[in-house]
C-alpha positions as CSV (number, residue, x, y, z in Angstrom):
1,X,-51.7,25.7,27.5
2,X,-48.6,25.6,24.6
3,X,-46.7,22.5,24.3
4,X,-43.8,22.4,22.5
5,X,-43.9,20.0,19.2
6,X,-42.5,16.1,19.9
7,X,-39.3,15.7,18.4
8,X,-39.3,12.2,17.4
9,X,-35.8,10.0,18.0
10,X,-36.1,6.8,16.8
11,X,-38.8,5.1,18.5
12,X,-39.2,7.6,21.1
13,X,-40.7,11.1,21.3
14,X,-39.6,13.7,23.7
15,X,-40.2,17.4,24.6
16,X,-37.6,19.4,23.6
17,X,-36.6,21.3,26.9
18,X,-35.9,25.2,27.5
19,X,-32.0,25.4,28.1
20,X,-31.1,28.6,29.2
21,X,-28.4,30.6,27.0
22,X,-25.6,31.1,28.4
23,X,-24.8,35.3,28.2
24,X,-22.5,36.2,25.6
25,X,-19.2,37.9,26.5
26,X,-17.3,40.0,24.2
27,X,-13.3,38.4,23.0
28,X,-11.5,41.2,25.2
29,X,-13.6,39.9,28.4
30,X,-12.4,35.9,27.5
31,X,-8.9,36.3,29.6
32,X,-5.7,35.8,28.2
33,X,-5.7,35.9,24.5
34,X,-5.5,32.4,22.5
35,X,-1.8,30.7,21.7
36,X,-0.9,28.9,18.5
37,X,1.8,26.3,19.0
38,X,2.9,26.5,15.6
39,X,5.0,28.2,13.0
40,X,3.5,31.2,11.2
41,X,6.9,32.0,9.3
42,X,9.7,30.3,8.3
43,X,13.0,31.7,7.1
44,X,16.3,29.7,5.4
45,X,19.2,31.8,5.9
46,X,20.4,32.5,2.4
47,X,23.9,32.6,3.2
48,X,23.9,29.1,4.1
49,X,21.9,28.1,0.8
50,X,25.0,28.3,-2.3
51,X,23.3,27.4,-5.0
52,X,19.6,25.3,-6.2
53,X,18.0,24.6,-9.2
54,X,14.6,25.0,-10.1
55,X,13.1,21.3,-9.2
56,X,14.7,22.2,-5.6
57,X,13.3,25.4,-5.7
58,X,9.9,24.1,-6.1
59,X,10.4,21.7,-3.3
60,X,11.3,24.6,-1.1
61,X,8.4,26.7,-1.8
62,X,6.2,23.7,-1.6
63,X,7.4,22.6,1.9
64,X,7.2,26.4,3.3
65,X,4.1,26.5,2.2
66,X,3.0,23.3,3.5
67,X,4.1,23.4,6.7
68,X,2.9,27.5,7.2
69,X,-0.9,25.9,5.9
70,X,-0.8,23.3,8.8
71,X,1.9,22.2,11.2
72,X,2.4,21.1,15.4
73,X,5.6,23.1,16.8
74,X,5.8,23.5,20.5
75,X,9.4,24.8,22.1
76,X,9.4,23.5,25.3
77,X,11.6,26.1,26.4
78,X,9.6,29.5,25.1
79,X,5.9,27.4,25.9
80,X,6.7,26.9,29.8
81,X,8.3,30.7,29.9
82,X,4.8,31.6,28.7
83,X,5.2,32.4,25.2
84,X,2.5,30.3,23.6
85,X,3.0,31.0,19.6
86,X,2.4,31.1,16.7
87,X,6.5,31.2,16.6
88,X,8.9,32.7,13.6
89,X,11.6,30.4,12.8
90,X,14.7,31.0,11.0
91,X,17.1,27.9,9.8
92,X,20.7,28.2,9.4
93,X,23.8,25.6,8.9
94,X,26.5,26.9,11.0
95,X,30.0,24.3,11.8
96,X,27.7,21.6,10.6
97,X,25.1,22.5,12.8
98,X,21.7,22.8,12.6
99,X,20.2,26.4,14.1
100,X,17.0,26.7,14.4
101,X,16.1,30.8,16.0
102,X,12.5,30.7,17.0
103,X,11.2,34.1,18.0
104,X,7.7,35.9,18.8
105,X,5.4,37.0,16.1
106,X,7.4,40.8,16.6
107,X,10.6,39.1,16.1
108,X,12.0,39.1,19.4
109,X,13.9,35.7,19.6
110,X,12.5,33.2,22.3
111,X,15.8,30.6,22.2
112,X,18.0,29.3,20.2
113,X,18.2,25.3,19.4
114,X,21.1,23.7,18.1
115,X,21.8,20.2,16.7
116,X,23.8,18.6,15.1
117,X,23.5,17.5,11.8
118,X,25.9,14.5,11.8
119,X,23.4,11.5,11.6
120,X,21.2,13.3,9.0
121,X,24.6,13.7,6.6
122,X,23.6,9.8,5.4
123,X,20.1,10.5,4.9
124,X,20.7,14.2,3.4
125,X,22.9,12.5,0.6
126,X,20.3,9.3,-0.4
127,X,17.9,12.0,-0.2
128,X,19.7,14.3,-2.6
129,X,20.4,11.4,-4.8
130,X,16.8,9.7,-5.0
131,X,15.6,13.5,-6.0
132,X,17.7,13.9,-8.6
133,X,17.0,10.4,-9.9
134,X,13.3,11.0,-9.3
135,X,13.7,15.0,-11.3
136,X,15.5,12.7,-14.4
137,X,12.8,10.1,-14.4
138,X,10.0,12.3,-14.3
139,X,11.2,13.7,-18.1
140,X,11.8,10.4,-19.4
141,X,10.8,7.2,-17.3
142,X,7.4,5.2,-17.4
143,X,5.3,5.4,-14.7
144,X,5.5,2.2,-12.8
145,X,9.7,3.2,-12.4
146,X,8.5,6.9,-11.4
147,X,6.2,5.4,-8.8
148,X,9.2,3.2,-7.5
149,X,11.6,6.1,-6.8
150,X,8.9,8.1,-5.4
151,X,8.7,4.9,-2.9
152,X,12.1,4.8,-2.5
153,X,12.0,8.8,-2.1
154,X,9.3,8.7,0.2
155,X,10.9,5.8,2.5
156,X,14.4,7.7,3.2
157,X,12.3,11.1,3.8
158,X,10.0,9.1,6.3
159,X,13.0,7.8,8.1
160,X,15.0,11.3,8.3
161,X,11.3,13.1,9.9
162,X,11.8,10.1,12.7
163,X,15.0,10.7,13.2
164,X,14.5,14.5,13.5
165,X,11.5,14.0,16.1
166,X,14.2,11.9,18.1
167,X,16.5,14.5,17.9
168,X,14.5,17.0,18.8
169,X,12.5,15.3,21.8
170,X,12.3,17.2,24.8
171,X,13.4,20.0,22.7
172,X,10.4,20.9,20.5
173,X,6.8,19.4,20.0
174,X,6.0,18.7,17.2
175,X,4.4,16.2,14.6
176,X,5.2,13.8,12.0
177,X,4.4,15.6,9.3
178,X,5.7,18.9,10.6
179,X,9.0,16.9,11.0
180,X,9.1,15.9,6.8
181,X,8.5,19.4,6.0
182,X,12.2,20.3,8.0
183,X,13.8,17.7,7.0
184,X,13.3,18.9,3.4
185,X,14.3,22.2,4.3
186,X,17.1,21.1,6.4
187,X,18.4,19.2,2.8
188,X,17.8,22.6,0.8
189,X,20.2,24.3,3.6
190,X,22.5,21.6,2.4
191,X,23.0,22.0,-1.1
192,X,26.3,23.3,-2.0
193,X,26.3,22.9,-6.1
């Protein structure tokens, strides 16, 4: 008769035991296909945006790209109706509000949320003003005073994403860092020149 090798674990041996395998099923027997509550594409309305120079440019493309790579976003609204993502979302300003457009992956839209943007015009403006203090000292500062604006930088962005989750609790799910990367597109939406 065949026994099975001992598999030694820690001071103890045991038999390894025949599990059975469970039978494989092909994807298109699984059920309902998987959701994504995320965003798989973002969109600024370029209307909105008047003008931006390079540095913000950068931190556009670097924040869409970002927050494509790996983000939480959940509309309540669209996710109980059944729609479970990924999402397309399109940002606008419009009367000094917020619109965010969050569709389907064909582009039909889902809902529409709206807020408005009148506690973030405090934190839009340090924020706008700590960046451009951060671009000059970057050509011309020492390190330890680039490092204390980037502080300073990173503090009033920190504070904004809170303030953006509060805003848009029982809205949209979403995460902290999925929060920074709007809040830096919500400023780029800002810029008027």
């Amino acid at each position: 008769m065949y026994r099975a090798p001992a598999i030694v674990i820690g001071a103890h041996s045991r038999t390894p035991a025949k599990v059975p395998l469970a039978p494989r099923r092909r994807i298109c027997e699984m059920g309902a296909p998987m959701t994504s509550p995320r965003i798989s594409h973002i969109e600024l309305d370029d209307a909105t945006i008047l003008w931006r120079n390079a540095d913000i440019e950068q931190e556009r493309r670097i924040a869409i790209f970002d927050l494509i790579e790996e983000n939480t976003f959940k509309p309540l609204r669209a996710y109980e109706a059944g729609h479970g993502g990924p999402y397309r979302l399109r940002l606008s300003v419009q009367d000094g509000r917020l619109v965010m457009d969050v569709s389907d992956e064909a582009g039909t839209l889902l809902e529409t949320q709206v807020l408005g943007l009148g506690r973030f015009r405090r934190p839009i403006r340090d924020y706008f003003a700590i960046c451009d203090s951060y671009y000059q000292a970057i050509r011309k500062a020492s390190a330890q005073e680039i490092e204390t604006i980037d502080m300073a930088r990173r503090g009033v962005h920190n504070q904004a994403a809170e303030m953006l989750l509060e805003r848009l609790e029982g809205k949209v799910d979403t995460d902290f860092p999925t929060a920074r990367r709007l809040f830096t597109l919500i400023c780029v939406l800002h810029i008027k020149g």
